[in-house]
N, C-alpha and C positions, 0 to 999 in steps of 0.2 A: 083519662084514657090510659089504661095503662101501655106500655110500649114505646111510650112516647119521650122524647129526650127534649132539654131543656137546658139554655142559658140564662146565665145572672147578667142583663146588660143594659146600660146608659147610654146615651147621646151623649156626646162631649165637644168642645172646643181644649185641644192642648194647646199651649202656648209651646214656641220656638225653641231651640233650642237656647241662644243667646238672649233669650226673657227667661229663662229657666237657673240661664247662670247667675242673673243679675241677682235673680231671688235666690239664690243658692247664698250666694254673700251675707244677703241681710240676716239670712234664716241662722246661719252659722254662728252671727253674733246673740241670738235669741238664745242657742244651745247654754251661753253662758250666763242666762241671768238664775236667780236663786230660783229654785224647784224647775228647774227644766226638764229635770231625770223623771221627775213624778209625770210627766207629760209622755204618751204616745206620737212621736214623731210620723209626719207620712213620708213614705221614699218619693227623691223627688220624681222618680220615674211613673208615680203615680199623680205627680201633679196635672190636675184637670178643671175645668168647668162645665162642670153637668148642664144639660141642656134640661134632659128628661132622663129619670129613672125611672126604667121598664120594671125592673124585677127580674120576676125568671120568666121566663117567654120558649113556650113551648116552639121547637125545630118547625114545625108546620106553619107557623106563623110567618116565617121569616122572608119567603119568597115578598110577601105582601108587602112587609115592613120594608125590604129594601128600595123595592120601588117607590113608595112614598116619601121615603125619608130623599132618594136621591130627588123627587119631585120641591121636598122643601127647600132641599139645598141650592137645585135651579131656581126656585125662585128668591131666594135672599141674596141679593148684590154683598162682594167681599166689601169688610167695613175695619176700619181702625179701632185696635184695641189695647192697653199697656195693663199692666200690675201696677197696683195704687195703692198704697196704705195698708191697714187692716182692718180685723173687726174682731166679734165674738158672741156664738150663740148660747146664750144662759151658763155662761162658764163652764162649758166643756167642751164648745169647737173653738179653735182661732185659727182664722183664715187671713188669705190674702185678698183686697179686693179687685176691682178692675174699675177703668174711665176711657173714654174714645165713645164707640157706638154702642154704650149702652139699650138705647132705644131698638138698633137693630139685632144684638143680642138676646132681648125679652121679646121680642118678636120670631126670631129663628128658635127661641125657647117654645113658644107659642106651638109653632110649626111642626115640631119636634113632637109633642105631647099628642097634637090630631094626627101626625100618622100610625102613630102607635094605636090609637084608640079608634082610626078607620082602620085597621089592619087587624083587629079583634082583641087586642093587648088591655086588661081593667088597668086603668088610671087612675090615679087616685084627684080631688079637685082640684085642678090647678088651682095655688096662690102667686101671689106673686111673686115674679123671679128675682132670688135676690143673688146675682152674679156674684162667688166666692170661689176661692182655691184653699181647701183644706188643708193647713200647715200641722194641726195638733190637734191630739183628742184626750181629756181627760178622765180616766171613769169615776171621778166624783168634782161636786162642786170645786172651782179652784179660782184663784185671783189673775186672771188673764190681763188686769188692767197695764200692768207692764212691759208685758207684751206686745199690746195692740199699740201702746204708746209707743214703744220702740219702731213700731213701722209705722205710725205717722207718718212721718216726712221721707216715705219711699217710696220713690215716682220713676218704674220704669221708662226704658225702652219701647216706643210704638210700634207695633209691629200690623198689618193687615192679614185679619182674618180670613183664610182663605178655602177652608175647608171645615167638612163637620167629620165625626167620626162615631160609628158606632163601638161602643169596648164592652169586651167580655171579662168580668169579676170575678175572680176565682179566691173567693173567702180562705183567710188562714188558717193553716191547722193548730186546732186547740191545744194547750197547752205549751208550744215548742215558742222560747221566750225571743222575742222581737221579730219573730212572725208577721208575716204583711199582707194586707191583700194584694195578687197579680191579677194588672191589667193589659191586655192583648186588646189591641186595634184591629174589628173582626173587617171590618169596609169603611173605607171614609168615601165622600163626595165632594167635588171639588162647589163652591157657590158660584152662583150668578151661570147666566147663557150664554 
């Protein structure tokens, strides 16, 4: 349709302020190990845990979506969650991972994705959720193993999940050097009744 306007947006869980610092600390010592600079760093103000990525999701949609998503959100009970260690996807993400209510995490993940898809939103198959906080991206193969090892042994702060958030992604502009995507929290929902 032409006319029609459209947002780039995710379901997310953000963690807290004070789980943001703790990981702020670890991430700081990561800036110093060899090839750090080759790595795309994320602002931490974009640290998130996607539930579901929408896309772009046309304005007309959105009355739909919010109803439902606040529908998920009353139905998942707040649940405990901390930053745990890391990971790495084929050598070019390293994240941070998470432990507490995983189960109701992949569930609220679950949730997240049917209302998108009862609200007219194409989804792609759900697989399964694998709960990450994007710290780096590399645009070629790279050896993350030092990395990930470095946060091993890094065991936040619990904190209780207490809300979801819808965020709007506003892609960086090409070319302009350490450029970020921004993210705006367009509505969050508080969980449980």
């Amino acid at each position: 349709m032409s006319g029609t306007r459209s947002q780039r947006l995710f379901v997310a869980v953000l963690p807290p302020g004070p789980a943001a610092d703790e990981l702020a600390g670890a991430v700081a010592a990561l800036h110093r190990l060899p090839g750090a600079m080759d790595l795309r760093w994320t602002a931490r103000e974009g640290w998130h845990y996607t539930l579901a990525f929408l896309g772009n999701v046309d304005e007309e949609l959105l009355p739909a979506l919010y109803t439902r998503l606040e529908r998920a959100a009353h139905r998942t009970e707040p649940f405990p969650l901390r930053i745990r260690g890391g990971g790495r996807f084929d050598g070019r993400v390293l994240w941070a991972g998470a432990e507490g209510g995983l189960g109701t995490l992949r569930l609220l993940a679950e949730r997240a994705a049917a209302a998108a898809r009862r609200s007219g939103i194409p989804m792609e198959k759900h697989q399964r959720h694998t709960p990450h906080l994007t710290l780096a991206r590399s645009r070629a193969q790279a050896d993350l193993a030092p990395y990930t090892a470095a946060l091993e042994d890094f065991d936040g702060t619990p904190w209780e999940v207490g809300e979801i958030g819808l965020v709007r992604s506003d892609l960086p502009v090409d070319g302009v050097p350490g450029e970020q995507p921004r993210y705006r929290v367009v509505r969050a929902w508080p969980l449980g009744g």
